[in-house]
N, C-alpha and C positions, 0 to 999 in steps of 0.2 A: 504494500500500500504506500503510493507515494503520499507527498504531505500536504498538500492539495484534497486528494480521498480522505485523508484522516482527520481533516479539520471537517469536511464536509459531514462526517460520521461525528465527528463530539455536538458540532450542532444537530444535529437529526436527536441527539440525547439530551439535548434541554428542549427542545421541543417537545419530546416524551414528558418529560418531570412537571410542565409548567414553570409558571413565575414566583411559585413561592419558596422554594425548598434551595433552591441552586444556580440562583442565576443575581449573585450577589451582596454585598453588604447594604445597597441600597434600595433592594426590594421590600415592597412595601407588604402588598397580599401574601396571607398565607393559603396554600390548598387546603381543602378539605383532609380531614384522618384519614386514611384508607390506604388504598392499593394503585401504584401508576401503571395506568396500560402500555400500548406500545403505540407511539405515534405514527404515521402515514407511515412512515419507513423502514421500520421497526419492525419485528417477529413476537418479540415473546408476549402473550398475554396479559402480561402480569401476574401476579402471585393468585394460583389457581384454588379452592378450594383441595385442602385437607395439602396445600407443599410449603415449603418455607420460601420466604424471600432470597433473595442474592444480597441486598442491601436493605437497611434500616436507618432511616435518619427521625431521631425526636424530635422537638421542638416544645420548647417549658419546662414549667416545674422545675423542679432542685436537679442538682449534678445529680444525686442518685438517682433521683426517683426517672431520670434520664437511663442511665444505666437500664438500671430495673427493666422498663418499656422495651429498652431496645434487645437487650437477651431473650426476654420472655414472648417479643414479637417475633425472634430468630428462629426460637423453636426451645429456648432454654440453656444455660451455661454448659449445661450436661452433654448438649452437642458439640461440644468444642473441649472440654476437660471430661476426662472420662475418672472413674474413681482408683485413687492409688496413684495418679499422676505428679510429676512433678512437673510444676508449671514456673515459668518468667514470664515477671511483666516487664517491661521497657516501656517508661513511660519519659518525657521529656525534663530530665532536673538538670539540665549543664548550666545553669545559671544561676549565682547568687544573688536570687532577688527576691523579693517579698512574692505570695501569692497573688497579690491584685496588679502586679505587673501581666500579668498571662506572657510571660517568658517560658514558663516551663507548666506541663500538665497541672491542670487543677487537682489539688489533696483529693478533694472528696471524690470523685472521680477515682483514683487511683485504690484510695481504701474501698471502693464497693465493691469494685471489681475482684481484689486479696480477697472481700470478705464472700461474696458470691463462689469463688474458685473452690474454697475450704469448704463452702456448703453443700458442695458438690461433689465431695470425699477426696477432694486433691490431697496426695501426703505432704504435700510443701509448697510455698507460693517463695519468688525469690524474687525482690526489685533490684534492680542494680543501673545506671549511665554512665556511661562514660563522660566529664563533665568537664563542659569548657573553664569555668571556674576552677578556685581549688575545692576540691572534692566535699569534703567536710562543709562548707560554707554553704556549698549549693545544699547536697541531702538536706542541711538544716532550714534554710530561710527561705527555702523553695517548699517547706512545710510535708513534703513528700514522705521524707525518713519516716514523723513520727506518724504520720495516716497509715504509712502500711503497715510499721511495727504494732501498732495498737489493732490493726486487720487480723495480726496475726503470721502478717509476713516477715520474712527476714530478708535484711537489706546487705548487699554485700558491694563490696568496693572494686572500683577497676580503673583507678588510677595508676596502673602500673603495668609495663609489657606483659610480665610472668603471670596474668588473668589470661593470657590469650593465644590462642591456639593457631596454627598455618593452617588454612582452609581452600581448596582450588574453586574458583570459579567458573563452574563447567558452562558453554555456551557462551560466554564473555570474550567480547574482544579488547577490552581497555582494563577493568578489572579481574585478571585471567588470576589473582589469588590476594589473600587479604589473613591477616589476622584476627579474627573475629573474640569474642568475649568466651571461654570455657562453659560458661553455662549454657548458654543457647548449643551444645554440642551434648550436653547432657539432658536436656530439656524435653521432655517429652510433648508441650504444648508451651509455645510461645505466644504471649499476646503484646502486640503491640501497640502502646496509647500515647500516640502524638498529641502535642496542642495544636492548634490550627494558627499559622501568625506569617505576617510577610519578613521574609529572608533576604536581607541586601545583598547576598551570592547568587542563591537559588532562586531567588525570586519568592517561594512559600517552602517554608515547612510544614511537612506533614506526613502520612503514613511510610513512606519514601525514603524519605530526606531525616527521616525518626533511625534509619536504621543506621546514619554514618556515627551514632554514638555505642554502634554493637562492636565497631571496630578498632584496632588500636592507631594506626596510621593515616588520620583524616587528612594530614598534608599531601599525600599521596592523588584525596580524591582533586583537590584544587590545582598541583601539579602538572595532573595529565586529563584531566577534563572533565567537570564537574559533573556536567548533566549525564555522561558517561557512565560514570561510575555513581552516582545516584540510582540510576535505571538498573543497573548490574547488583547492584549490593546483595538486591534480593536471592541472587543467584548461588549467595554462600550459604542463607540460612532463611527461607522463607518464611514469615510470619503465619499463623494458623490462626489468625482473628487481629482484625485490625479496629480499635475503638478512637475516634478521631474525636477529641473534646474541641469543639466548639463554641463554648459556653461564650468567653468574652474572648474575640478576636482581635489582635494585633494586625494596624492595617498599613504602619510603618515606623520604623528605626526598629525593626527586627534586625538580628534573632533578639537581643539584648532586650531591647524597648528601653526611649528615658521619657522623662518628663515632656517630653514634645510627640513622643507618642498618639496618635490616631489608634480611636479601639471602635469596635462595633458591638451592644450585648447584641449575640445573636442566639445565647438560651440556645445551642443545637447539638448534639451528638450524632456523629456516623459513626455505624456500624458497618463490615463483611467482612467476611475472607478473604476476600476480591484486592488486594493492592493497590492495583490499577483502577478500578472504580473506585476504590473510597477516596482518593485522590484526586478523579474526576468530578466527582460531586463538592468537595470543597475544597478547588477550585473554583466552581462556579458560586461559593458562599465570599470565597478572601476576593472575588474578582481577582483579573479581569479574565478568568476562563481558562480552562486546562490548555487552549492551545496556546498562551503565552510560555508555557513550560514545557522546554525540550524532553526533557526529561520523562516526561509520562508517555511520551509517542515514540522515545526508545525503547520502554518498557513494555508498553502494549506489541510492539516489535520482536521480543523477547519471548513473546507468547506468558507474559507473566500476568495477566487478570485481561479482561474486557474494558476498554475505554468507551464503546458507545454504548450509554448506559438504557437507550430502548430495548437494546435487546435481554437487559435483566430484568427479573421481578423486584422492583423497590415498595418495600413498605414505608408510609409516610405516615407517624403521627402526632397529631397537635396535643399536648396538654391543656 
């Protein structure tokens, strides 16, 4: 697919979604709760009686109660953590800054999900980032440490080479091997929980651009070519549940954010498996739309998720 065809296909998938869910920070209308079909161009029916969605996006109510909605609309945690597993979350703490920066994952957000995991007979939940700050400062004032340890999770460090394992990147042509984090190699279910915020590199962080803190060598992705090796990361250790917190987005002086900061509350959580969809859809929440970002259309390339999101079943629901 040239890039001509693939833009043509990411819009054919806001057309599917409508105006409320993904087509920016300055959308006003929300859709109705329910199910999106598939627009004029599109195939799949949408989420059919008695199957699960491909995607879940909430909208209200509290970070949990966000959570909650979006598992129990998936089909339940239980399909994604199976019992006796040992699971990692990765969620976004490489920044030593308060929580109401939205630099890094919202706590509550993070502790639902440890606490969901353990409810679901997980033997161990383990949060760990690699963390642009120094390490200690972030876990702390990024609120994250004590959410998960009171979840019940245990939070482990990876500030240092000897966390991280040589990994090949099968399929890659720019990232052909990487370092990655020891845990994600023992993991039997990885979940992955970006914040959603604009990136003065990559343009957005998000499900994606979540995974360059799994690895030890991030000079490497800016090196030899960002959107690259963005696209490929996924290639050493695929996420098995992507939870995109939304809630207050940063709409620039990311990744950091200061005081001159632009935020948007958009109240929203994405959920899937999907990679590559849940990155299309917000996109379409941080503007100005997934085809500004090279990135997702090497990975849809990759054959790593579905970027034209008519052809999934999206569950949409309003609190």
């Amino acid at each position: 697919m040239d890039r001509r065809d693939f833009l043509k296909t990411l819009g054919r998938g806001a057309g599917a979604l409508g105006a409320a869910y993904f087509l920016g920070p300055a959308a006003r209308a929300l859709a109705q709760s329910g199910v999106s079909s598939a627009g004029s161009g599109g195939t799949a029916p949408g989420v059919l009686p008695g199957s699960l969605p491909d995607l879940v996006a909430v909208k209200g109510g509290t970070s949990a109660y966000r959570v909650d909605a979006a598992l129990a609309a998936a089909g339940g945690i239980s399909r994604f953590v199976p019992k006796g597993s040992l699971v990692v979350v990765k969620p976004n703490m490489g920044w030593d800054v308060r929580p109401e920066m939205a630099a890094n994952t919202d706590p509550a957000v993070v502790k639902r999900i440890v606490e969901l995991c353990l409810a679901s007979g997980a033997r161990k939940v383990v949060v760990f980032d690699h963390t642009c700050d120094a390490w200690r400062a972030a876990y702390s004032n990024s609120g994250i440490e004590r959410a998960a340890r009171d979840a019940g999770a245990e939070v482990a460090p990876a500030h240092a080479e000897s966390y991280y394992q040589a990994v090949e990147g099968r399929g890659a042509r720019t990232l052909k091997g990487a370092k990655i984090h020891e845990l994600l190699l023992e993991a039997d279910v990885f979940v992955n929980v970006p914040v959603l915020k604009n990136h003065g590199g990559a343009g957005m962080t998000c499900a994606m651009k979540n995974l360059m803190g799994a690895v030890w060598d991030r000079g490497y992705f800016h090196s030899r070519g960002l959107d690259a090796c963005i696209a490929e990361a996924a290639l050493l250790r695929k996420p098995d549940l992507n939870i995109v917190d939304a809630g207050k987005v940063m709409l620039s002086g990311g990744p950091r954010g200061s005081a001159a900061s632009r935020y948007s509350e958009q109240r929203l959580l994405i959920l899937s498996p999907d990679i590559v969809a849940v990155d299309v859809a917000s996109a379409r929440t941080l503007g100005p739309g997934p085809g500004a970002f090279e990135y997702i259309e090497k990975a849809a390339a990759l054959g790593l998720g579905q970027p034209d999101l008519a052809k999934l079943a999206v569950k949409r629901i309003e609190l």
